[in-house]
N, CA, C and O atoms as a DFTB+ gen file, in Angstrom:
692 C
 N C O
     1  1      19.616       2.645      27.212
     2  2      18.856       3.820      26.794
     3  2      19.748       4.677      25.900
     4  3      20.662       5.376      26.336
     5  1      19.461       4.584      24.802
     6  2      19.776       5.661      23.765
     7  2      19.863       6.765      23.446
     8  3      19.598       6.934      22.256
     9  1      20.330       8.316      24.409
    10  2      20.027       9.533      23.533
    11  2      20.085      10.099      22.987
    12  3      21.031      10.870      23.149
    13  1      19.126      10.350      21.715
    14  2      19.910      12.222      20.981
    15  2      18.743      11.282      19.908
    16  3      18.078      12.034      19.195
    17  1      18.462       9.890      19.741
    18  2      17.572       9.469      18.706
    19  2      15.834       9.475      18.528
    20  3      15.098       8.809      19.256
    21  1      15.449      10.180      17.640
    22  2      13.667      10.388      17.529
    23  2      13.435       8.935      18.446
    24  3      14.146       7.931      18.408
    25  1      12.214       9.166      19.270
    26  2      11.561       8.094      20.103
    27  2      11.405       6.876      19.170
    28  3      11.842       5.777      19.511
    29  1      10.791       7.072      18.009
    30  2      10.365       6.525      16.877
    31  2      11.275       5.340      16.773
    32  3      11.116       4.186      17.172
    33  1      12.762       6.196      15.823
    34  2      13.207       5.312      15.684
    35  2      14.097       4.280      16.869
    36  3      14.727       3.313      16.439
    37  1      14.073       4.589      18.355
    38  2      14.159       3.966      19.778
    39  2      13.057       2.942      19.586
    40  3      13.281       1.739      19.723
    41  1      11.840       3.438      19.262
    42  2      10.789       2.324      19.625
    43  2      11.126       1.129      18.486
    44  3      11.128      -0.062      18.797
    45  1      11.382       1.564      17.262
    46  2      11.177       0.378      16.269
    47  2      12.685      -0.150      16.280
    48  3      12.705      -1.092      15.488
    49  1      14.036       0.051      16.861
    50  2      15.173      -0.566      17.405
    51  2      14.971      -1.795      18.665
    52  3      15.526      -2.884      18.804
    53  1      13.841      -1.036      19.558
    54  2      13.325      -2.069      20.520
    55  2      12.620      -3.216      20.287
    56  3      12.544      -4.232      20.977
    57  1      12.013      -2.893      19.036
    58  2      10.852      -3.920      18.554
    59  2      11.548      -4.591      17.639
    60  3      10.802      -5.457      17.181
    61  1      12.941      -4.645      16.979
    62  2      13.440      -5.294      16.079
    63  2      13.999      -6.570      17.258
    64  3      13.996      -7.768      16.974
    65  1      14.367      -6.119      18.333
    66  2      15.641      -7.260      19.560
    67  2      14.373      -7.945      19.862
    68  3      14.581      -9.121      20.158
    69  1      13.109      -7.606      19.890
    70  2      12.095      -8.655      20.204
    71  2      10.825      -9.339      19.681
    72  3       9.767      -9.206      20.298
    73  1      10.925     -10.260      18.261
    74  2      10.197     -10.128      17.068
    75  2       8.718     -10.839      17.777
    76  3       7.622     -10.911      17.222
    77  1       9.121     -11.372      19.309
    78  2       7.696     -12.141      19.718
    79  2       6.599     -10.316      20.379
    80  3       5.570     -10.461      21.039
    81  1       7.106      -8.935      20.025
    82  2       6.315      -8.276      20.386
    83  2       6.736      -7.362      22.040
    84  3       7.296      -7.955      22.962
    85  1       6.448      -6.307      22.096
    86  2       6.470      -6.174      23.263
    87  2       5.240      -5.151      23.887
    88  3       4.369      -4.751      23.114
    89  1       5.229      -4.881      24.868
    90  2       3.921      -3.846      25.874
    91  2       4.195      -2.262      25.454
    92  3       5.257      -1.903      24.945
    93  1       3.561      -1.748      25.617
    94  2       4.024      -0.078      25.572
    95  2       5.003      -0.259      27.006
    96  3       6.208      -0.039      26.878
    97  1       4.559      -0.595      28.134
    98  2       5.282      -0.278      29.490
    99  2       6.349      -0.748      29.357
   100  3       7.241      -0.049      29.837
   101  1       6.926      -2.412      28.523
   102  2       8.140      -2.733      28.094
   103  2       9.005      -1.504      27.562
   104  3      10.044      -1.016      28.009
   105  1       8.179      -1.147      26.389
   106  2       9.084       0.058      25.411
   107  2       9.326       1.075      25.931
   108  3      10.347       1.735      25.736
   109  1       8.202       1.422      26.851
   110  2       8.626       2.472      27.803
   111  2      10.132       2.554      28.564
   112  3      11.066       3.347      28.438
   113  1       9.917       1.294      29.464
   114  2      11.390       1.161      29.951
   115  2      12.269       0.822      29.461
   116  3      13.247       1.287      30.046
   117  1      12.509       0.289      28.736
   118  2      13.694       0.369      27.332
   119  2      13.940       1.208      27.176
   120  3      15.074       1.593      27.461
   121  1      13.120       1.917      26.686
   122  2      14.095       3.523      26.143
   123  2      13.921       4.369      27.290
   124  3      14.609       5.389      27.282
   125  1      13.445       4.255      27.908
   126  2      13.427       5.528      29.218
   127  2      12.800       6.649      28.656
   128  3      13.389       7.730      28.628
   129  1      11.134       6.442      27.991
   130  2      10.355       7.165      28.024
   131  2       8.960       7.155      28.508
   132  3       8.440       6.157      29.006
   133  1       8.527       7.985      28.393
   134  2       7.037       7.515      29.208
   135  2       5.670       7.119      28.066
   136  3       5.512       7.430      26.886
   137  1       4.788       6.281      29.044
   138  2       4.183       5.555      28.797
   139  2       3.050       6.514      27.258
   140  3       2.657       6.313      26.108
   141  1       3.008       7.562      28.368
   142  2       2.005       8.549      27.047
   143  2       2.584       8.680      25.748
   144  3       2.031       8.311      24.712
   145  1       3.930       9.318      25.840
   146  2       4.879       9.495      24.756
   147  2       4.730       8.452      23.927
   148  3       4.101       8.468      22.869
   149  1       5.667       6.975      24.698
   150  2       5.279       5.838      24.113
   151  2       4.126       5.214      22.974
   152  3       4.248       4.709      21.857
   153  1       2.825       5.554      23.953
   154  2       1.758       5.175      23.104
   155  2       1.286       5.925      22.048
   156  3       0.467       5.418      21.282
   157  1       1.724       7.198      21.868
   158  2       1.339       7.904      20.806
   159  2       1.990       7.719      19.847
   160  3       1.510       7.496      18.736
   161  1       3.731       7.806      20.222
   162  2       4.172       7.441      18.864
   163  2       3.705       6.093      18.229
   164  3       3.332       6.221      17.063
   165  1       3.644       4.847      18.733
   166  2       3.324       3.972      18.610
   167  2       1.880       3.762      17.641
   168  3       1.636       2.751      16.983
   169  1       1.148       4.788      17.723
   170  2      -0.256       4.418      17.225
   171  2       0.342       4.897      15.832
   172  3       0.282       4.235      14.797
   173  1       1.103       6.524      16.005
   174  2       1.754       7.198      14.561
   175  2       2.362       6.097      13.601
   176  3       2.466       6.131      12.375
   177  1       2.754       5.064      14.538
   178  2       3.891       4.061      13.555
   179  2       3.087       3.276      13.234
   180  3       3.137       2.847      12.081
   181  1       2.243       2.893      13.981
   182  2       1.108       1.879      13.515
   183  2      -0.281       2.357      12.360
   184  3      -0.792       1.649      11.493
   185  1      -0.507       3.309      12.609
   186  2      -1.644       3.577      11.039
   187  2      -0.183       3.931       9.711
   188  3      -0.535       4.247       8.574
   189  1       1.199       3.837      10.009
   190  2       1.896       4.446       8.696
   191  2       2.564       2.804       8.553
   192  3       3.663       2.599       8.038
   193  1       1.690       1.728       9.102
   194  2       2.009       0.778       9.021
   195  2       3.536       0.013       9.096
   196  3       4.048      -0.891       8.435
   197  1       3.917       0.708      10.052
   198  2       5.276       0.558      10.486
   199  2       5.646      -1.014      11.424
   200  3       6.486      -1.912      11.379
   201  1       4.291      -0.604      12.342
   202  2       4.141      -1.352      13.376
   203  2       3.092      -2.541      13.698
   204  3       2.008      -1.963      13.630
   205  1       2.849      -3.852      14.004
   206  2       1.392      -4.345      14.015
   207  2       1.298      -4.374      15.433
   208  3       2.205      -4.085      16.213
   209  1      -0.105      -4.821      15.782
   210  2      -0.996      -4.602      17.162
   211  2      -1.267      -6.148      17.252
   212  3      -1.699      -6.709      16.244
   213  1      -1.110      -6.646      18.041
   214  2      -2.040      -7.861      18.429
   215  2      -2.602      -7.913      20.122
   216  3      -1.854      -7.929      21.100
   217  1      -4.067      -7.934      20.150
   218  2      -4.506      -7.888      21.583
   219  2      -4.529      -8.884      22.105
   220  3      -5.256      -9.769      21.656
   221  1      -3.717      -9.106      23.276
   222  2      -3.689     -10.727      24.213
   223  2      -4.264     -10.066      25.052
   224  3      -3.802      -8.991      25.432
   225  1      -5.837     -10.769      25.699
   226  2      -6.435     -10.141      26.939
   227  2      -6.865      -8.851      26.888
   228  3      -7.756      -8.481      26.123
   229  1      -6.198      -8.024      27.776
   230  2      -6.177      -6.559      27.517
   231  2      -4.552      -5.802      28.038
   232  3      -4.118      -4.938      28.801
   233  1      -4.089      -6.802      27.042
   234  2      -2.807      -6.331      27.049
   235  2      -2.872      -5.941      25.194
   236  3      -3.776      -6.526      24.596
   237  1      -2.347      -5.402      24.706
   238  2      -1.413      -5.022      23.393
   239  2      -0.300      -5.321      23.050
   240  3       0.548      -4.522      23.446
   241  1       0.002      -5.996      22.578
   242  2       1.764      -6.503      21.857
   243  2       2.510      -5.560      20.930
   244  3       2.029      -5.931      19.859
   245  1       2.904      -5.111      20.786
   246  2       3.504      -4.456      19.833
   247  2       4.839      -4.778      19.101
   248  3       5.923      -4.769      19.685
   249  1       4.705      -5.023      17.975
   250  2       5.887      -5.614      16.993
   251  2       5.629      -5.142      15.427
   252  3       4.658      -4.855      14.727
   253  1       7.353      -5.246      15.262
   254  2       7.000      -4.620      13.459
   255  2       6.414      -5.358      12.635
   256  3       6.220      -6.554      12.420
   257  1       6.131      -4.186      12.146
   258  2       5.317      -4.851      10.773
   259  2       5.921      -6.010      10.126
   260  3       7.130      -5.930       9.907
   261  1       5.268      -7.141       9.756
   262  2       5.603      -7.675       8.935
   263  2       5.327      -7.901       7.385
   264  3       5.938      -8.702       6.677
   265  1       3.917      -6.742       6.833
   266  2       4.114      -6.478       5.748
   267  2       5.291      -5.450       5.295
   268  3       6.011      -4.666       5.914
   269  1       5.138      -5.858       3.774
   270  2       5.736      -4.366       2.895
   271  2       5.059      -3.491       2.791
   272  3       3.952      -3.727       2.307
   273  1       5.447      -1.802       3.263
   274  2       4.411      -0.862       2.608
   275  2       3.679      -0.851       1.270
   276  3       4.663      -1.048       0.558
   277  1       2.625      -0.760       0.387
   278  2       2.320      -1.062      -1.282
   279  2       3.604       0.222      -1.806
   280  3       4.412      -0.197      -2.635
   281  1       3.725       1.264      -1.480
   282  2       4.593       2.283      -1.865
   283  2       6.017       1.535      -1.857
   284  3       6.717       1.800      -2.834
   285  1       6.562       0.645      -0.916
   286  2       7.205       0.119      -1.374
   287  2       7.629      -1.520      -2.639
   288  3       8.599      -1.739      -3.364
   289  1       6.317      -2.347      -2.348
   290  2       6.481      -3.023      -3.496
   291  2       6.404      -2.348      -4.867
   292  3       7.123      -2.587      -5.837
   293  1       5.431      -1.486      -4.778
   294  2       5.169      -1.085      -6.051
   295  2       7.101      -1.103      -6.861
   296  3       7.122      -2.138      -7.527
   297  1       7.846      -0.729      -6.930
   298  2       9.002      -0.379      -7.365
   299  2       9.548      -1.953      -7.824
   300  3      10.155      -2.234      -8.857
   301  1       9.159      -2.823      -6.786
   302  2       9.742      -4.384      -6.638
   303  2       9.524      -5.190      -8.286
   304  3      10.236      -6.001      -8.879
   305  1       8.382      -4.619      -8.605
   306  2       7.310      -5.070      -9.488
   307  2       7.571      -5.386     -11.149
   308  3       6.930      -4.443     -11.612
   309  1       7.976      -5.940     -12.049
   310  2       8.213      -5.420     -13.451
   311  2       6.314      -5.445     -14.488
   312  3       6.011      -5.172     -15.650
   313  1       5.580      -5.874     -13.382
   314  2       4.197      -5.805     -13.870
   315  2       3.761      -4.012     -13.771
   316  3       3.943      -3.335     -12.760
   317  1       3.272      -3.590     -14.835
   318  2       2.392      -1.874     -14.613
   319  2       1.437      -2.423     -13.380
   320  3       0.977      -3.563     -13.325
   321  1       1.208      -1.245     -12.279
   322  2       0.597      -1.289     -11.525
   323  2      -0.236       0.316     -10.786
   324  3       0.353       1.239     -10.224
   325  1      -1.753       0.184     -11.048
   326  2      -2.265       1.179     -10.844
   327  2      -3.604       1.326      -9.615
   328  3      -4.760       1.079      -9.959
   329  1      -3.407       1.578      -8.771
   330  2      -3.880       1.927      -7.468
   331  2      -5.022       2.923      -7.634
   332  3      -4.955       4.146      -7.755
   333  1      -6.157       2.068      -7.611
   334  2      -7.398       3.060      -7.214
   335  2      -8.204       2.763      -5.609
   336  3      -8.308       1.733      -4.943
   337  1      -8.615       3.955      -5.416
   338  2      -9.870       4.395      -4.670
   339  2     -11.384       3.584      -4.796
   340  3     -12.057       3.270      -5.778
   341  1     -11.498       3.480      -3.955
   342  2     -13.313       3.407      -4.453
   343  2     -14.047       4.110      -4.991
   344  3     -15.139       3.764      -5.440
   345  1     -13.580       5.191      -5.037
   346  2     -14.369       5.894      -6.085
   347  2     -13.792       5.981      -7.506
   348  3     -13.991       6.900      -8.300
   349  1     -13.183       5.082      -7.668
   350  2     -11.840       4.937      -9.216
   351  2     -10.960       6.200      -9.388
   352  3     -10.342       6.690     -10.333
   353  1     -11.101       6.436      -8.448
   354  2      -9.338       7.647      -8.924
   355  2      -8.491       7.171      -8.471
   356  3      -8.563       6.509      -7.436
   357  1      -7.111       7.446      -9.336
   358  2      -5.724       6.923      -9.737
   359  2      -5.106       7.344      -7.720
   360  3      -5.007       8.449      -7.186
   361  1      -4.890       6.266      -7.262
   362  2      -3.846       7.194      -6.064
   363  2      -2.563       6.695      -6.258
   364  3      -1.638       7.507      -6.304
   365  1      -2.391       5.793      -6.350
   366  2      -0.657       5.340      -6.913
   367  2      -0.344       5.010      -8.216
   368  3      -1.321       4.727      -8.911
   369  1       0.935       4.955      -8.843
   370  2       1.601       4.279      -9.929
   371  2       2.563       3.890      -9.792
   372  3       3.359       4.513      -9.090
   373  1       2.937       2.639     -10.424
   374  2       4.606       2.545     -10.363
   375  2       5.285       3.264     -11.899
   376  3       4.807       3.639     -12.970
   377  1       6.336       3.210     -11.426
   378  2       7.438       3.802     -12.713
   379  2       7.170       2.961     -13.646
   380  3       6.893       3.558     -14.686
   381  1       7.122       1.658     -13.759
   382  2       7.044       0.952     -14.748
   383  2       5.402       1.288     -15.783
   384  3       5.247       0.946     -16.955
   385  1       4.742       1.762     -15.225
   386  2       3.519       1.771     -15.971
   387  2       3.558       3.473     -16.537
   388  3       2.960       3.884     -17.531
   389  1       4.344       4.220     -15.699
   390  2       4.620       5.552     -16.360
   391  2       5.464       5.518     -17.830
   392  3       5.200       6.216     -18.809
   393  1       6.670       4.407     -17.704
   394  2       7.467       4.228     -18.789
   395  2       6.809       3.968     -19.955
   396  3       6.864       4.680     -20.957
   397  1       6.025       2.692     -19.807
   398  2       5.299       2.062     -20.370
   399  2       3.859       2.654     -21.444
   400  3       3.290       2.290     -22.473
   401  1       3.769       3.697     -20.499
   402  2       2.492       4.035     -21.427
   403  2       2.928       5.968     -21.379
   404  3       2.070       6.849     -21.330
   405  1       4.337       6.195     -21.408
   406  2       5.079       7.341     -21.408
   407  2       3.950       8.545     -20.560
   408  3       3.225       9.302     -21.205
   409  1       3.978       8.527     -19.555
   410  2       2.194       9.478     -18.813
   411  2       3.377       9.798     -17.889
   412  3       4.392       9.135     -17.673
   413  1       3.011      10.906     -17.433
   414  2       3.685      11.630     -15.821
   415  2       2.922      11.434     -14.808
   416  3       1.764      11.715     -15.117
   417  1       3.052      10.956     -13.345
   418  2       2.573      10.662     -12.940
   419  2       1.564      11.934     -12.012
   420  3       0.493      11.767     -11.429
   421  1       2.231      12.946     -12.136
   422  2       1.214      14.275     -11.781
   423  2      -0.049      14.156     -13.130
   424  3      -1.228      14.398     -12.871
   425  1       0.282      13.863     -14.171
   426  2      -0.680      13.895     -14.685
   427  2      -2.303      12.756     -14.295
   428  3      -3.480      13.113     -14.314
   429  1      -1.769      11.485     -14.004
   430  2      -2.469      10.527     -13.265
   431  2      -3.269      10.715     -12.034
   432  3      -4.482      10.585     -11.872
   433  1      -2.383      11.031     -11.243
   434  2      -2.909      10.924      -9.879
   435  2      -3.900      12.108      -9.402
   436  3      -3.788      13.315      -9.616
   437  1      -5.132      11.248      -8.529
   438  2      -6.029      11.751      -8.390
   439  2      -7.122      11.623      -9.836
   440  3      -8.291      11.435      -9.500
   441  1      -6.994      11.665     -10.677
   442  2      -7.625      11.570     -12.023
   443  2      -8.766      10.582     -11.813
   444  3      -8.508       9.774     -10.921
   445  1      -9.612      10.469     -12.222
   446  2     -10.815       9.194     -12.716
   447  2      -9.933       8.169     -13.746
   448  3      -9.089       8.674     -14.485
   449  1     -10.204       6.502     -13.757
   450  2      -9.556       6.313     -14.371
   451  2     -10.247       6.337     -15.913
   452  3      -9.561       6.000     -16.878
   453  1     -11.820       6.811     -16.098
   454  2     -11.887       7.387     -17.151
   455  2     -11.467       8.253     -18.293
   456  3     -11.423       8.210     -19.522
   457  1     -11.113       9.250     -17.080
   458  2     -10.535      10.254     -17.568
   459  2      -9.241      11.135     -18.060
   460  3      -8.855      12.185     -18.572
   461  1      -8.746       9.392     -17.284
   462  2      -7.358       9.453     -17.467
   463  2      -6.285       8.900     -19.029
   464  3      -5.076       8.720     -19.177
   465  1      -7.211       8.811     -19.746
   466  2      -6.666       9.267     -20.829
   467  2      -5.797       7.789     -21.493
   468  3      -5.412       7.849     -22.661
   469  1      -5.493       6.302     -20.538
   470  2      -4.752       5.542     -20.725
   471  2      -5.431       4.260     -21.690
   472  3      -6.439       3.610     -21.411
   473  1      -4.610       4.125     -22.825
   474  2      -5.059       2.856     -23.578
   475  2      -5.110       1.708     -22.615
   476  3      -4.522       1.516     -21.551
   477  1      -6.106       0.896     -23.391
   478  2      -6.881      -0.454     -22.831
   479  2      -7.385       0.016     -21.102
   480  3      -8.343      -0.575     -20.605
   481  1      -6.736       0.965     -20.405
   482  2      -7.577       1.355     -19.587
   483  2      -8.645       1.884     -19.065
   484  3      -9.406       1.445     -18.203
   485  1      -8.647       3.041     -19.762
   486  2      -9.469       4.310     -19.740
   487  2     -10.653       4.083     -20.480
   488  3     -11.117       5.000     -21.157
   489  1     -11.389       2.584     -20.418
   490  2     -12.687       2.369     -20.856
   491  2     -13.834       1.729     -20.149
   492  3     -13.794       1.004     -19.155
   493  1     -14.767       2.091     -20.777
   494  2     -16.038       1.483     -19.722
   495  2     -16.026       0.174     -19.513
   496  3     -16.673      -0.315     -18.587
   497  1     -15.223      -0.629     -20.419
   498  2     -15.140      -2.271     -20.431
   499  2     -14.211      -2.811     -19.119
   500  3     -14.403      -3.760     -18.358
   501  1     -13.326      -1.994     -19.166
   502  2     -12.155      -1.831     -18.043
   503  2     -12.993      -1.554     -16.252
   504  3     -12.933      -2.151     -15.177
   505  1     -13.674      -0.398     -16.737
   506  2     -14.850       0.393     -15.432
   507  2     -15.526      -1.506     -15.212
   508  3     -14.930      -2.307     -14.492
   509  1     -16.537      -1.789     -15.827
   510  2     -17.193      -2.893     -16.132
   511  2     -16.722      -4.072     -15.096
   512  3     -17.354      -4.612     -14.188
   513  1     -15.457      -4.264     -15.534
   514  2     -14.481      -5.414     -14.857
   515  2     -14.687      -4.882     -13.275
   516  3     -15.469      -5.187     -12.374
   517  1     -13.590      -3.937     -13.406
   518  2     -13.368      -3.478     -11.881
   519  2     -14.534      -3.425     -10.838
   520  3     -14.487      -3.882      -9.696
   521  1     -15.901      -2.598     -11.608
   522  2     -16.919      -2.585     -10.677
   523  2     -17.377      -4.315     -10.052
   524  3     -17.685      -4.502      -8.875
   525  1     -17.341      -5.266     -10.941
   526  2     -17.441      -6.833     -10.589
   527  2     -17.173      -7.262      -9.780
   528  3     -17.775      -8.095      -9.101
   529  1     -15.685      -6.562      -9.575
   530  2     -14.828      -7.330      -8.913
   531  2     -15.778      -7.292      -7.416
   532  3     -16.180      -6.358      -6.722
   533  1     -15.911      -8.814      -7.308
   534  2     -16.617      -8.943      -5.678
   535  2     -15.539      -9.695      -4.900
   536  3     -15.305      -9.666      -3.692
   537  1     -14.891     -10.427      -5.956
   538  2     -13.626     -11.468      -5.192
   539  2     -12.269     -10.808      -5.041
   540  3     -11.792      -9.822      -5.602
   541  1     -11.813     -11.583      -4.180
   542  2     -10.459     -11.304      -3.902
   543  2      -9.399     -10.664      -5.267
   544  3      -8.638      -9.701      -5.177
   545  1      -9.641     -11.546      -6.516
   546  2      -8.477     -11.230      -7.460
   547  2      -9.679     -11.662      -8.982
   548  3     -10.483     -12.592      -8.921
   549  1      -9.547     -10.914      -9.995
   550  2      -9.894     -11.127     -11.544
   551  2      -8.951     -10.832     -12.008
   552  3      -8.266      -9.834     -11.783
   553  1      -8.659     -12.341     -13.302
   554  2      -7.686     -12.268     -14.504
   555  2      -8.185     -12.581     -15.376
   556  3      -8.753     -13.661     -15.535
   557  1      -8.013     -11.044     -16.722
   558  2      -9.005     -10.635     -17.754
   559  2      -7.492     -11.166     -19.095
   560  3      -6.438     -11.729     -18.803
   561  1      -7.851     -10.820     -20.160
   562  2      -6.670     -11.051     -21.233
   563  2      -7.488     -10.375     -22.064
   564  3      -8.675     -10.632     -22.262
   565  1      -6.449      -8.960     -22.857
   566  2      -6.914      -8.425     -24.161
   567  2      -5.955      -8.178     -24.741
   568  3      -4.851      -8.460     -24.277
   569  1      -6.102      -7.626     -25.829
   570  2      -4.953      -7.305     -27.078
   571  2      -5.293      -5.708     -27.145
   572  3      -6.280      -5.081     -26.760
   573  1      -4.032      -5.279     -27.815
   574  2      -3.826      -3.875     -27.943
   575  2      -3.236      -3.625     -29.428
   576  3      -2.229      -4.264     -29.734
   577  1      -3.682      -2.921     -30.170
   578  2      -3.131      -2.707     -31.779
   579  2      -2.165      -1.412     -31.802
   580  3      -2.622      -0.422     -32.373
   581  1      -0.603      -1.303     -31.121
   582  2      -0.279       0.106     -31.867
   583  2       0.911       0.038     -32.537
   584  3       1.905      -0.662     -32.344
   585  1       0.616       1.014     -33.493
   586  2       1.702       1.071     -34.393
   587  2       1.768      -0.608     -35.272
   588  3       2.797      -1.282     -35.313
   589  1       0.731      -0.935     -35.770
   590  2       0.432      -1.869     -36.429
   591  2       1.055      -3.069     -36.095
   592  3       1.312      -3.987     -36.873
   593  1       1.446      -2.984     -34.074
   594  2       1.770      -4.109     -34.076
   595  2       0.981      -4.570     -32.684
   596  3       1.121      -3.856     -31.691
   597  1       0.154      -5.764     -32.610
   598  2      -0.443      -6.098     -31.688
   599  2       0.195      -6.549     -30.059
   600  3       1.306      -7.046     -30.239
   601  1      -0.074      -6.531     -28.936
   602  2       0.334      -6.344     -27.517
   603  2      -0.845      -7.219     -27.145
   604  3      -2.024      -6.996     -27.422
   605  1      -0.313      -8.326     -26.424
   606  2      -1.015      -8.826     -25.429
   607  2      -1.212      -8.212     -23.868
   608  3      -0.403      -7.388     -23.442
   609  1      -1.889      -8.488     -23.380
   610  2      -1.952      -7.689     -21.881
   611  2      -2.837      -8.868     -20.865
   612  3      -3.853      -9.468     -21.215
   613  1      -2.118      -8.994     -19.513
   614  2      -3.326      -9.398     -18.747
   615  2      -3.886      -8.741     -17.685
   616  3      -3.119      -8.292     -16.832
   617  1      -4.733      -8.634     -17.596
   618  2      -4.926      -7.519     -16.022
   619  2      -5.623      -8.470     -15.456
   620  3      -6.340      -9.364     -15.905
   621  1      -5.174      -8.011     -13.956
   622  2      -5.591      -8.574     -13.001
   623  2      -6.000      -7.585     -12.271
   624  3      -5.222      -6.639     -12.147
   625  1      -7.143      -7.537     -11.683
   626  2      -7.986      -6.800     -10.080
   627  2      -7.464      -7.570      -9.080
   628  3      -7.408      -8.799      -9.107
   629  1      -6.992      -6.695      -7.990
   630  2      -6.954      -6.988      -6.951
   631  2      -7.658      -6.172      -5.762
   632  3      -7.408      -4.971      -5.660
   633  1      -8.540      -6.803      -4.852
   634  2      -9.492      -5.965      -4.214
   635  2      -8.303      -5.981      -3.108
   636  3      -7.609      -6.985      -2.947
   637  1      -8.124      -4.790      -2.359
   638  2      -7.762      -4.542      -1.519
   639  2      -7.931      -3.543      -0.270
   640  3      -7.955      -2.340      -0.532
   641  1      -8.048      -3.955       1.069
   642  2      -8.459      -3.009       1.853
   643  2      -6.860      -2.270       2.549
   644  3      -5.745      -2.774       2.417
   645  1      -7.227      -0.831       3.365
   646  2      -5.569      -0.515       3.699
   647  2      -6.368      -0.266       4.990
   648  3      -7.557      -0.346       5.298
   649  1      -4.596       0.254       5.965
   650  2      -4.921      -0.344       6.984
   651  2      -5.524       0.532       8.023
   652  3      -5.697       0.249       9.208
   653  1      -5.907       1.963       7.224
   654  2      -7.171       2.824       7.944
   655  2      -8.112       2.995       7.134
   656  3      -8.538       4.042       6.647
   657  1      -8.499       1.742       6.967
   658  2      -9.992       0.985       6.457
   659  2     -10.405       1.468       5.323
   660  3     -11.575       1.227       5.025
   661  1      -9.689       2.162       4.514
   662  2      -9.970       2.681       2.973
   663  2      -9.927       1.797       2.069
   664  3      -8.854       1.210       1.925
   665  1     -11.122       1.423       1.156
   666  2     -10.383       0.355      -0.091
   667  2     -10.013       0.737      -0.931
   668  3      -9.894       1.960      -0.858
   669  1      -9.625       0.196      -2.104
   670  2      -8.709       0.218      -2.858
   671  2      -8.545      -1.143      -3.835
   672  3      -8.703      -2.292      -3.423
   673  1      -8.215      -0.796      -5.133
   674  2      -7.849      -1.652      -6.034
   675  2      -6.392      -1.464      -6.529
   676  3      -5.768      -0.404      -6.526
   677  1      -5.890      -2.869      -7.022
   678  2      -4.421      -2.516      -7.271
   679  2      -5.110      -3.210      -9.096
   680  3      -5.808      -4.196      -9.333
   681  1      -4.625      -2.362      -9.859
   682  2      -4.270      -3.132     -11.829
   683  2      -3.200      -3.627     -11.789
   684  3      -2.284      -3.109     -11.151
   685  1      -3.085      -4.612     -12.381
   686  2      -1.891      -4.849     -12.646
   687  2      -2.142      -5.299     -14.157
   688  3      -3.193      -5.773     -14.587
   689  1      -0.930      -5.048     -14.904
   690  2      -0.957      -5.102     -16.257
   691  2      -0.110      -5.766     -16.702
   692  3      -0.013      -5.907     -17.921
């Protein structure tokens, strides 16, 4: 038992020594906290996708995540990548698509991606695609004319759901 460290990071130290998962009542006694404590932080770590759930019976397993947060690939990435809502507003960017098309990202986020002002994006042909998208992934190919010199581009849709049930699209460019 560990003290002076947030429960938090006790619980996800416990869950690293045991990658087959463990009980809240396990984690409980591991760290020598209680079961309530336990389960709350636990749910906190689990919608910030820290943590996954798997139900055996009516027991709960608890073990880390084995995805990447998207906040963290995004950075991984040398593709532009732009994160919408279902209702098409901008919620993420990576740096690379800020560089790329020189935009601040306060200026982006939250925005329509109509309205957002971005070449080969910011058009109804673009809207068009995305609304389609019924499948998992679309790969589109267009050209871009600036400064009298032409740019290939491919975008891809990716439909994606997160993991307190909001969807979401990722661009990639």
């Amino acid at each position: 038992m560990s003290h002076g460290h947030p429960i938090p990071d006790q619980i996800l130290r416990a869950l690293r020594l045991r990658p087959k998962g463990m009980t809240i009542t396990d984690i409980a006694k591991q760290i020598g906290a209680t079961r309530n404590s336990v389960s709350k932080h636990l749910e906190i770590l689990h919608i910030g996708g820290k943590v996954d759930v798997n139900i055996i019976g009516n027991a709960k397993l608890y073990s880390l995540a084995q995805r990447i947060p998207i906040s963290d690939f995004l950075c991984f990435t040398k593709n532009l990548i732009l994160v919408l809502d279902s209702a098409h507003q901008i919620t993420q960017v990576n740096d690379q698509f800020l560089d790329h098309f020189q935009i601040n990202r306060d200026d982006l986020i939250e925005m329509h991606i109509l309205d957002a002002g971005i070449p080969i994006i910011s058009t109804q042909e673009t809207l068009d695609i995305i609304e389609a998208t019924k499948t998992e992934r679309v790969v589109n190919e267009f050209s871009l004319v600036e400064n009298q010199e032409e740019f290939f581009y491919t975008m891809e849709v990716i439909r994606t759901r997160f993991e307190y049930g909001g969807g979401g699209r990722h661009h990639s460019a």
